[in-house]
C-alpha positions as CSV (number, residue, x, y, z in Angstrom):
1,X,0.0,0.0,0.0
2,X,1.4,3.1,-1.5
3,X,2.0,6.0,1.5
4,X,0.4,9.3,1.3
5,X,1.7,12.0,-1.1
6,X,3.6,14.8,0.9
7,X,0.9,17.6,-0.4
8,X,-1.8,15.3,1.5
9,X,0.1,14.2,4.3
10,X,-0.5,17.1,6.5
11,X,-3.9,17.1,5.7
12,X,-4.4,13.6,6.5
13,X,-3.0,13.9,9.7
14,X,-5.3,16.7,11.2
15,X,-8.4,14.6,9.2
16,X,-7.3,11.4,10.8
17,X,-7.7,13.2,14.2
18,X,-11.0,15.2,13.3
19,X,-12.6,11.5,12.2
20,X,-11.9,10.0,15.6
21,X,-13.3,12.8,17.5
22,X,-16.5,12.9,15.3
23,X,-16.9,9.0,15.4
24,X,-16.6,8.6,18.8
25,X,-19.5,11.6,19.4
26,X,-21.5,9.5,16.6
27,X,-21.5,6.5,18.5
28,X,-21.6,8.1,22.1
29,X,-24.8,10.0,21.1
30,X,-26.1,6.8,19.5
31,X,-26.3,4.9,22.7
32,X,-27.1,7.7,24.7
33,X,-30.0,8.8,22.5
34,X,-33.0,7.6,24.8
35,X,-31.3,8.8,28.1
36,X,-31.2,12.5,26.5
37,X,-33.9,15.0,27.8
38,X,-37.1,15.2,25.3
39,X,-36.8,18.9,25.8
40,X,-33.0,19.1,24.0
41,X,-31.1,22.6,24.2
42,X,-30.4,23.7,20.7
43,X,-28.6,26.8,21.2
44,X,-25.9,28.0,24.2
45,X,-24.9,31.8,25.5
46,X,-21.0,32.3,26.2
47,X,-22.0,31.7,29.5
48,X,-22.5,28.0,28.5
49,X,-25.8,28.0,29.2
50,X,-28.9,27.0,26.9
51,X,-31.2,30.1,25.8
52,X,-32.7,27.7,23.1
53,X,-34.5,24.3,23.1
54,X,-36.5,21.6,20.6
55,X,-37.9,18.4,20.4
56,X,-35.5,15.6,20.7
57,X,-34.6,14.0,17.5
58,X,-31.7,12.9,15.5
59,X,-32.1,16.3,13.8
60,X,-31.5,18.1,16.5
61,X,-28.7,15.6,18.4
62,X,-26.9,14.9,15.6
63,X,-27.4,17.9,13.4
64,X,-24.6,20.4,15.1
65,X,-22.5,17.5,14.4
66,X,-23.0,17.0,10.9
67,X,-22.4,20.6,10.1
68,X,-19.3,20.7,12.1
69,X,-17.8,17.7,9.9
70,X,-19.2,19.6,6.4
71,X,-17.7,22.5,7.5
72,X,-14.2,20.6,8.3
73,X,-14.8,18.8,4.8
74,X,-14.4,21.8,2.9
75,X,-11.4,23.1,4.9
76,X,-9.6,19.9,4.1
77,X,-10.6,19.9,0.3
78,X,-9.5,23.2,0.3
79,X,-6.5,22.5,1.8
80,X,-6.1,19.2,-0.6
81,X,-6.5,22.1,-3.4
82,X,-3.7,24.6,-2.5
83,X,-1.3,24.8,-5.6
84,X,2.8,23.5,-4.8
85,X,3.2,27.2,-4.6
86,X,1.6,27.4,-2.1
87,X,2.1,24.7,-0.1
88,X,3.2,26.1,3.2
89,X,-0.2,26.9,3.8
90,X,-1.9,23.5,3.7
91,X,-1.1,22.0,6.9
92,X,-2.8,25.5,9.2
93,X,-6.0,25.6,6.9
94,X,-6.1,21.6,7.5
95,X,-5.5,22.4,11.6
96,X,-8.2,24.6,11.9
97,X,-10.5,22.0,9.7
98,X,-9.7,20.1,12.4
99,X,-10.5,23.0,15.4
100,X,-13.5,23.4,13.7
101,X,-14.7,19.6,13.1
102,X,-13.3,18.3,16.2
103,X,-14.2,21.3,18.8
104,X,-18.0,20.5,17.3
105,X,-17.6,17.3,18.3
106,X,-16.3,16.9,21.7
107,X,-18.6,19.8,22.7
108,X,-21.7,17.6,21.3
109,X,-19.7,14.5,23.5
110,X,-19.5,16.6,26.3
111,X,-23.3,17.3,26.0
112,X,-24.1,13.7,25.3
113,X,-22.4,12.3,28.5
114,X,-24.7,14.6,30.7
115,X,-28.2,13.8,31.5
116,X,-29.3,17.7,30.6
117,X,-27.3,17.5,27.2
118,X,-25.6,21.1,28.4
119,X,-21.8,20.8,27.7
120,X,-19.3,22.1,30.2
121,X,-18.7,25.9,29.8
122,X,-14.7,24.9,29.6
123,X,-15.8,22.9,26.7
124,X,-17.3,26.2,24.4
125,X,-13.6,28.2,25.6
126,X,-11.7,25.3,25.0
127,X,-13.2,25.7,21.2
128,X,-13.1,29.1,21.0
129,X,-9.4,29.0,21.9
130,X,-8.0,26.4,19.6
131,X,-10.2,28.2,16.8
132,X,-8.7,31.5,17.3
133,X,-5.1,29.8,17.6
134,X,-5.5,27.8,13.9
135,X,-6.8,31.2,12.1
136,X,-3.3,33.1,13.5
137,X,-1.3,30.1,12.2
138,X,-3.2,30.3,9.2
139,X,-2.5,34.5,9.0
140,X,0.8,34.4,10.0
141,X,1.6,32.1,7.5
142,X,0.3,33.6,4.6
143,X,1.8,36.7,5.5
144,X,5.2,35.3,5.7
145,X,4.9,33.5,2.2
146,X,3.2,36.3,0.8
147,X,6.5,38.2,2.3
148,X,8.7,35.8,0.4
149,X,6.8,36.0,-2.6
150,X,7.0,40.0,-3.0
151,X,11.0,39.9,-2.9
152,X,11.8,41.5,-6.1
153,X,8.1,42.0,-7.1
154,X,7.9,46.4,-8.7
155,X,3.9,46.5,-7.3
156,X,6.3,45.3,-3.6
157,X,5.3,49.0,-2.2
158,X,2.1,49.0,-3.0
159,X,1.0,45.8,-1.0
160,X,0.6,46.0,3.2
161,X,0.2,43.5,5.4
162,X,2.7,41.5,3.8
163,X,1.0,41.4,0.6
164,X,-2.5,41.1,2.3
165,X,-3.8,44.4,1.4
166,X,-3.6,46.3,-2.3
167,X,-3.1,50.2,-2.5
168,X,-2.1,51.6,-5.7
169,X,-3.8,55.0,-6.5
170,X,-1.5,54.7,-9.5
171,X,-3.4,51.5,-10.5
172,X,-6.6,52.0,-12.1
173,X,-7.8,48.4,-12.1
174,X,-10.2,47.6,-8.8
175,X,-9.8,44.2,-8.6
176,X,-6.3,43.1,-9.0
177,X,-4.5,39.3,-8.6
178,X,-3.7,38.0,-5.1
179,X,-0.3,37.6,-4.3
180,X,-0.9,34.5,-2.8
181,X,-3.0,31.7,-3.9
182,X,-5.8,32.5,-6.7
183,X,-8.6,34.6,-7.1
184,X,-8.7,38.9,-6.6
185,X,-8.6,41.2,-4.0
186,X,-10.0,44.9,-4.3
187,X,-7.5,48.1,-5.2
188,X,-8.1,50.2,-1.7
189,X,-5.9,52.9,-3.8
190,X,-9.2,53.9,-5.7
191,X,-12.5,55.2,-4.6
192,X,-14.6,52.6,-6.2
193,X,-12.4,49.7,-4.4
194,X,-13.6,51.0,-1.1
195,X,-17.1,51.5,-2.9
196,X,-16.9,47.9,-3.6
197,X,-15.4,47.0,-0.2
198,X,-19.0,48.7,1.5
199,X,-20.9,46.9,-0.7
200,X,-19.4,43.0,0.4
201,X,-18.9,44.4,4.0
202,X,-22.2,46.6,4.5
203,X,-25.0,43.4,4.2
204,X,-23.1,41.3,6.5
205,X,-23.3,43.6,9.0
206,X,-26.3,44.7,8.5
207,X,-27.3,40.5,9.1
208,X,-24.9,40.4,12.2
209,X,-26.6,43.5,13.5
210,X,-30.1,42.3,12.9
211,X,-29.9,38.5,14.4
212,X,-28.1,40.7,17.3
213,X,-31.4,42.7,17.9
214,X,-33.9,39.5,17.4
215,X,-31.8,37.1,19.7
């Protein structure tokens, strides 16, 4: 049996690790299905508390879990996507898969071992933390290859953050090439790439702001 490539291995390694974790909360809430409450908390505060419930059914048990492991899924094909250029950045965008898949899942274990199905509050942090830690390896990496890739580029002045952010005034294209990976990121030089900017930034807060008000 032929070993994994090294442009997956890093990859597989964090997936290995998510697919245990999700497994054993499969299984876990499995068994303890009929020993959950019929009255099953569907939402939590950051106090760890619930401040939503519904009617117990596999929707509801097994549904945070599911979209914990699609959500992983994509952040591994992703990863499994990255071009050899840049590689470096597979094995953080694979990690926080992994925060993301496997904090799901042991706080839907913790809640599963518990008669009230409420996780413990360390359990929501403990998330929270490991999350926040795998999108700074994932910044701080791009930044540094993004660094390394600008050596010698003309445009090298006109890109901050490392080559994160565009600002040519010089420029009169909007949408320019990222420096790193594929796609386009907006020219914050001209007036219509900060029009632009409003326009992607503006509706999402505008959602953030309104679920804020309703909840």
């Amino acid at each position: 049996m032929d070993s994994p490539s090294p442009r997956a291995r890093p990859v597989l390694l964090w997936a290995l690790l998510c697919l245990a974790l999700s497994v054993a909360a499969i299984v876990t809430g499995g068994l303890r299905y009929d020993a959950l409450p019929e009255r099953y908390p569907t939402h939590f505060g950051f106090s760890g508390e619930p401040d939503a419930f519904g009617t117990k059914s596999w929707g509801t048990v097994l549904g945070p879990l599911v979209i914990g492991q699609l959500s992983a899924v994509v952040l591994f094909v992703l990863a499994l996507a990255i071009p050899g250029k840049g590689a470096g950045m597979r094995a953080p965008i694979a990690a926080l898969g992994c925060a993301i898949g496997g904090g799901v899942s042991l706080m839907c274990l913790s809640g599963y071992l518990v008669d009230d199905a409420v996780p413990a509050p360390w359990v929501l942090w403990a998330f929270l933390v490991v999350t926040l830690a795998a999108t700074v390896w994932c910044v701080m990496v791009s930044v540094r290859m993004s660094r390394r890739d600008l050596e010698g580029d003309p445009d090298r002045e006109h890109w901050r953050l490392g080559g994160l952010v565009y600002v040519n005034p010089d420029d009169p294209d909007v949408l320019v090439s990222k420096r790193l990976g594929m796609g386009t990121t907006i020219n914050l030089g001209r007036p219509l790439g900060w029009a632009v900017l409003a326009l992607i930034l503006v509706p999402a807060i505008v959602v953030v702001v309104m679920v804020v008000l309703t909840t």
